[in-house]
KEGU-79175 format. One record per residue (C-alpha): x, y, z. Coordinates in nm, 4 decimals. Example, Ala and Ser with C-alpha at 12.3 -4.5 7.8 and 13.67 -1.06 7.14 Angstrom:
# KEGU-79175
[atom [1.2300; -0.4500; 0.7800]],
[atom [1.3670; -0.1060; 0.7140]],
//
This chain:
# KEGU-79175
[atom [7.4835; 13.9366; 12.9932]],
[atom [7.2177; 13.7125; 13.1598]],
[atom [7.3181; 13.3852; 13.2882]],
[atom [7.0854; 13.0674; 13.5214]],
[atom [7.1822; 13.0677; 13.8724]],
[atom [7.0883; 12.7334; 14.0645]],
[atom [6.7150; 12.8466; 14.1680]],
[atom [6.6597; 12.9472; 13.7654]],
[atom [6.6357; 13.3161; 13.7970]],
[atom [6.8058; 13.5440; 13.5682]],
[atom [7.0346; 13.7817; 13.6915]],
[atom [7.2222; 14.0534; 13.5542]],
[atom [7.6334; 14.0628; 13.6127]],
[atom [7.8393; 14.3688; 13.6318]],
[atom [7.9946; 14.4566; 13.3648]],
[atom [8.3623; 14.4053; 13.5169]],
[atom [8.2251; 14.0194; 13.5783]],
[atom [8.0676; 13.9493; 13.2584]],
[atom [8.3904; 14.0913; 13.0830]],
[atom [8.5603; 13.8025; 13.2965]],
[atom [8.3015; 13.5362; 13.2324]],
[atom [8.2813; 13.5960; 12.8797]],
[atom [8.6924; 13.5398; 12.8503]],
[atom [8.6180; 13.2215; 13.0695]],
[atom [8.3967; 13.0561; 12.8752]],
[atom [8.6026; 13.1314; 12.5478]],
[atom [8.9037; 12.9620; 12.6964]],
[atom [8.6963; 12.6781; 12.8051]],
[atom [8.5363; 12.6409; 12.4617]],
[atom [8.9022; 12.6626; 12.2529]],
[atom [9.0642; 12.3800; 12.5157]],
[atom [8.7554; 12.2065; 12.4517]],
[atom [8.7525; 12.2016; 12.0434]],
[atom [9.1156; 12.1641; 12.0290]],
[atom [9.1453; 11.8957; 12.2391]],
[atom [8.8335; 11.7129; 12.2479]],
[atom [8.6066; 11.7233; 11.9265]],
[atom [8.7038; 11.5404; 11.6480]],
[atom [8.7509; 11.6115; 11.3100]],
[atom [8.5593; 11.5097; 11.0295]],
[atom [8.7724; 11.4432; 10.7528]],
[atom [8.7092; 11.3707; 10.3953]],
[atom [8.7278; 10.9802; 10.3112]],
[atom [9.0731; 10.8942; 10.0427]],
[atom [9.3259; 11.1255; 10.2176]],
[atom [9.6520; 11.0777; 10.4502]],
[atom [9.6607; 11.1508; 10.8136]],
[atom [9.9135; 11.2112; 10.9826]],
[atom [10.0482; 11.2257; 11.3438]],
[atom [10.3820; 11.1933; 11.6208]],
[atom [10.3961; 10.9312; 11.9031]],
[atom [10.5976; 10.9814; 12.1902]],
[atom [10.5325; 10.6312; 12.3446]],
[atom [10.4824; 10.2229; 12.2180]],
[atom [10.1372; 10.2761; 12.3776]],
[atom [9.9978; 10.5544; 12.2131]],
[atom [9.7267; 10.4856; 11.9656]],
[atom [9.5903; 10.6616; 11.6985]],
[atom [9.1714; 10.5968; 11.6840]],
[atom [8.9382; 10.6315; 11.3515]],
[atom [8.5389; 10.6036; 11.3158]],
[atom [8.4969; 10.4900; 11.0423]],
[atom [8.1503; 10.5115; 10.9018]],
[atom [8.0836; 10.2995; 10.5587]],
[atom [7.7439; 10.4685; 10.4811]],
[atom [7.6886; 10.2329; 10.1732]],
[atom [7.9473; 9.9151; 10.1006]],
[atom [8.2120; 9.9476; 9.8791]],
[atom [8.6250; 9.9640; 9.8267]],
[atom [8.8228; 10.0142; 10.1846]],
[atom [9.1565; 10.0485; 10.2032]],
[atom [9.3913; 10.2097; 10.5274]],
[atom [9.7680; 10.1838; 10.3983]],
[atom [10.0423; 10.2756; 10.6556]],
[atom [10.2680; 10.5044; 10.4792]],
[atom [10.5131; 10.6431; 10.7810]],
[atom [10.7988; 10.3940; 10.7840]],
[atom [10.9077; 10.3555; 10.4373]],
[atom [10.7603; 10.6608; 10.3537]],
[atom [10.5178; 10.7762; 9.9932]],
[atom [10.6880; 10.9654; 9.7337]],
[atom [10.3156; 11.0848; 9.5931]],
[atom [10.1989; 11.2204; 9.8704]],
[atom [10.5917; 11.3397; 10.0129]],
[atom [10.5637; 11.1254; 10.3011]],
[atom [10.9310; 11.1055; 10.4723]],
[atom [11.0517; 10.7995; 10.5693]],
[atom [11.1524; 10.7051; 10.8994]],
[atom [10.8261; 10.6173; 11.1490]],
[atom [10.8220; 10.3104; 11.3510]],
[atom [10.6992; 10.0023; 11.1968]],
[atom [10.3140; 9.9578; 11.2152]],
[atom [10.0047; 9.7557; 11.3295]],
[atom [9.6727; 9.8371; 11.1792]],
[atom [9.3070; 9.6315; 11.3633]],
[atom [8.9589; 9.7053; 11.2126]],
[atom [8.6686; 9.6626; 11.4918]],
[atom [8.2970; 9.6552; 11.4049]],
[atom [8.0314; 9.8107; 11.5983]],
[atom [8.0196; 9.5093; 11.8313]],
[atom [8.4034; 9.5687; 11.8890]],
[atom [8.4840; 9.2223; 11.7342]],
[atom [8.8072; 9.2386; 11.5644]],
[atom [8.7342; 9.2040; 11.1609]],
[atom [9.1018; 9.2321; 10.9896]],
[atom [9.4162; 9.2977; 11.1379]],
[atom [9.7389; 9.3317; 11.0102]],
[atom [10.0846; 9.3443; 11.2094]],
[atom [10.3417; 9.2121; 11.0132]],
[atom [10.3983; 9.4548; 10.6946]],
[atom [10.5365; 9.3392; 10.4101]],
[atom [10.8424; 9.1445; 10.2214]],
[atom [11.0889; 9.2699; 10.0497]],
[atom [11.0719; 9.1556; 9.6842]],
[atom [11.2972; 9.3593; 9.4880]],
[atom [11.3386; 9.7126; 9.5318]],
[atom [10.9842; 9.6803; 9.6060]],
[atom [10.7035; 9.5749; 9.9038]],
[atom [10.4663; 9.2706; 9.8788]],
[atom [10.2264; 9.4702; 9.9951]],
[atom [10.2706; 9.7548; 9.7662]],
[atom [10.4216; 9.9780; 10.0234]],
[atom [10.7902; 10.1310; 10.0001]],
[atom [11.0869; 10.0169; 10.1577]],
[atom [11.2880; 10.1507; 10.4174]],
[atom [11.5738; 10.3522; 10.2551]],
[atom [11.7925; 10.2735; 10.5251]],
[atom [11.6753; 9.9375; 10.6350]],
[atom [11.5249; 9.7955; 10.3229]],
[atom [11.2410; 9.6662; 10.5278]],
[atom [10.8686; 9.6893; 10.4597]],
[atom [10.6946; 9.7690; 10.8141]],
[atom [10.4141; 9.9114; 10.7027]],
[atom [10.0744; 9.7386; 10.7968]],
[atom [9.8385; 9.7629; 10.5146]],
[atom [9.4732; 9.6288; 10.4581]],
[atom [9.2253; 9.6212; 10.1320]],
[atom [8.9141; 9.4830; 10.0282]],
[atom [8.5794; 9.4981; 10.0169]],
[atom [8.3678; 9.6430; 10.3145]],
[atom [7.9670; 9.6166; 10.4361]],
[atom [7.8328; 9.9146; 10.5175]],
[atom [7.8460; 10.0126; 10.8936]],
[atom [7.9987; 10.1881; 11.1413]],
[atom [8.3889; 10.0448; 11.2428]],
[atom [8.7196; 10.1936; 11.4254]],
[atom [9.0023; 10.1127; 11.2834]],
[atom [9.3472; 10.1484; 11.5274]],
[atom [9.7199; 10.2273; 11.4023]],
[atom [9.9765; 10.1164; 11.6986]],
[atom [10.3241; 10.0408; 11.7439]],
[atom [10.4262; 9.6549; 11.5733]],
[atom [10.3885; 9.4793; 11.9155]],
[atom [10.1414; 9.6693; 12.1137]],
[atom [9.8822; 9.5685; 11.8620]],
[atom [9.4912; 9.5717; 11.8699]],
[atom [9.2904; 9.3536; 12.0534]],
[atom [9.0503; 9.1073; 12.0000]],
[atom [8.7745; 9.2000; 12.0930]],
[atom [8.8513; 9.5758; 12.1732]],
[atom [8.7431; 9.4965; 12.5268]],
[atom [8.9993; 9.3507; 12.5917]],
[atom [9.2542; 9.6371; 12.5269]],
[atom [9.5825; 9.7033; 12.4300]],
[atom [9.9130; 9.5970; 12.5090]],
[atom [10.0591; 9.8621; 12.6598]],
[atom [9.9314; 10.1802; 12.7996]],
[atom [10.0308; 10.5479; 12.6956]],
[atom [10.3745; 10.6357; 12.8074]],
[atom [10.4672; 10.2660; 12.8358]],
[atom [10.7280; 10.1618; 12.6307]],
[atom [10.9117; 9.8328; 12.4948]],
[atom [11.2393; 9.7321; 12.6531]],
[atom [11.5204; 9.9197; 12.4807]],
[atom [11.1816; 10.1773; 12.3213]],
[atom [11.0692; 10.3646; 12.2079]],
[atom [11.0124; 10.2917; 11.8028]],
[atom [11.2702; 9.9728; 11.7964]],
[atom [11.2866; 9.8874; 11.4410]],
[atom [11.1769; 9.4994; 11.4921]],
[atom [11.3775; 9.4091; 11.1981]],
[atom [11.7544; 9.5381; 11.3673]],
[atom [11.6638; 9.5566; 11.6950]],
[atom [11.8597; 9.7013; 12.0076]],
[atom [12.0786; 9.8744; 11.7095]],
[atom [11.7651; 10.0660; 11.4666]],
[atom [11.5272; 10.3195; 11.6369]],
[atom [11.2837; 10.5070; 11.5062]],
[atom [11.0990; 10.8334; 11.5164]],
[atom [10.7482; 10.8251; 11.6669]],
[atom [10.5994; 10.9842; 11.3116]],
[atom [10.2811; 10.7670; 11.1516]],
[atom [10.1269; 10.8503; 10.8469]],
[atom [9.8216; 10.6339; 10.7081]],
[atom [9.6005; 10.6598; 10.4111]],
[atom [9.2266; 10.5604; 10.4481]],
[atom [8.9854; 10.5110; 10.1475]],
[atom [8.6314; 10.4079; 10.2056]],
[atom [8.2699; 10.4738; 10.0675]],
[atom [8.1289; 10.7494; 10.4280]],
[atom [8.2955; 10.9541; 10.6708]],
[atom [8.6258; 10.8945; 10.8696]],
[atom [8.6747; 11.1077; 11.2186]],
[atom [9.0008; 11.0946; 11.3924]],
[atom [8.9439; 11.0718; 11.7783]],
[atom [9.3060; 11.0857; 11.8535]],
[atom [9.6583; 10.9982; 11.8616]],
[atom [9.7691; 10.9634; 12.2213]],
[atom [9.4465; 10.8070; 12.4571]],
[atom [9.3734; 10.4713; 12.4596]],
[atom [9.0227; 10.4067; 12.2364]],
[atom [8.7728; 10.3833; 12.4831]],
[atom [8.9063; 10.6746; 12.6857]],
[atom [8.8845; 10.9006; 12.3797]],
[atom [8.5480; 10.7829; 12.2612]],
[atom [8.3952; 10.8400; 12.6242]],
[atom [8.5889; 11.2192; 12.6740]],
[atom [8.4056; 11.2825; 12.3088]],
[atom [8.1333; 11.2063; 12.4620]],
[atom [8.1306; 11.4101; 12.7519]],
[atom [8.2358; 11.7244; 12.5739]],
[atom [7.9739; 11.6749; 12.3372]],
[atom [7.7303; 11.6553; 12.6055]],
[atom [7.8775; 11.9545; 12.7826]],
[atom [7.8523; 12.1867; 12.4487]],
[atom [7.5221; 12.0551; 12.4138]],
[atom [7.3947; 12.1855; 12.7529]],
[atom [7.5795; 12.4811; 12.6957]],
[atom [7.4095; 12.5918; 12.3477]],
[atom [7.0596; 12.4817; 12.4749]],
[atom [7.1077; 12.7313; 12.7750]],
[atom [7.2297; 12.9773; 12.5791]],
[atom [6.9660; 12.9887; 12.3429]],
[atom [6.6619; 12.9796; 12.6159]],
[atom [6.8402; 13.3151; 12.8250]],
[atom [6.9447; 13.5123; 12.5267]],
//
């Protein structure tokens, strides 16, 4: 195995160390996919993910390569029977940014009861009755966005400069996952579940840093990968 040193030289290890580099630099590389890159998943499906704080956020790019139909429909507190979605997450807020960072729609109230149905047209609560879950639709320009699902309360700024709320690990008095509509005597669980629908690609950056931390440790692993591949390919 041939690998630079700092003057540019190639030099050969023994085989005892490039036995250990080689199990280095594939321990590196799975910490580094697992927890940094993000995945590219297919527009008009449910994600789904576990807080453990009020201040975590959960981060999508969003990018609208022509315009169309966008939806992103919160589906973790009163649950979705199509898509066997269990009831029982904390009560949402959902903020769409542009690519300036300006806030474009937000929504952090839910819906009303009417019925044994949501205004909204999500599900009630089969404990509660209540309809928590943030919801957005309508008709979006092509371009790139990043849409945020939070805790009701520690909700998106505007603009995203100006950040959130709280911070990971910080919680609401009484928190986490009060159920705003009983509480001090309702908690929830720290489950989300949100279905996004749009005309492009959707990549989840994460669930627990704040947005701007996430996007810039993307960054920096992709640039770190890069490095790495070029290197590889120029000694090999």
């Amino acid at each position: 195995m041939r690998i630079y040193r700092n003057t540019g030289r190639l030099f050969k290890t023994s085989r005892g160390g490039s036995r250990n580099l080689k199990r280095l630099i594939s321990s590196l590389a799975v910490i580094v996919v697992f927890f940094c890159v993000p995945c590219i998943c297919p527009a008009g499906t449910v994600y789904t993910g576990s807080f453990t704080s009020d201040g975590d956020v959960a981060t999508f790019i969003l990018n609208a390569t022509s315009a169309g139909a966008f939806s992103a429909l919160s589906r973790g507190y009163g649950g979705w029977i199509p898509s066997v979605i269990a009831p029982g997450g904390f009560a949402t807020s959902l903020a769409l940014y542009d690519n300036s960072g300006n806030q474009f729609a937000h929504d952090y109230l839910g819906g009303t009861a009417v019925g044994a149905s949501c205004s909204n047209g999500a599900q009630q609560d089969p404990v509660t009755g209540f309809c928590e879950d943030a919801t957005m639709s309508f008709f979006l320009p092509a371009g790139l966005y990043t849409l945020t699902l939070s805790v009701q309360g520690n909700d998106g700024p505007d603009p995203f400069s100006n950040g959130f709320p709280l911070s990971p690990g910080d919680n609401f008095p009484g928190g986490p996952f009060q159920d705003p509509g009983a509480p001090g005597s309702v908690i929830r669980t720290g489950n989300w579940a949100v279905d996004i629908t749009l005309t492009g690609d959707i990549t989840l950056v994460g669930a627990v840093p704040e947005p701007s931390t996430a996007i810039f440790t993307l960054t920096g692993a992709a640039a770190v990968l890069c490095v790495r591949r070029r290197r590889r390919t120029r000694i090999q």
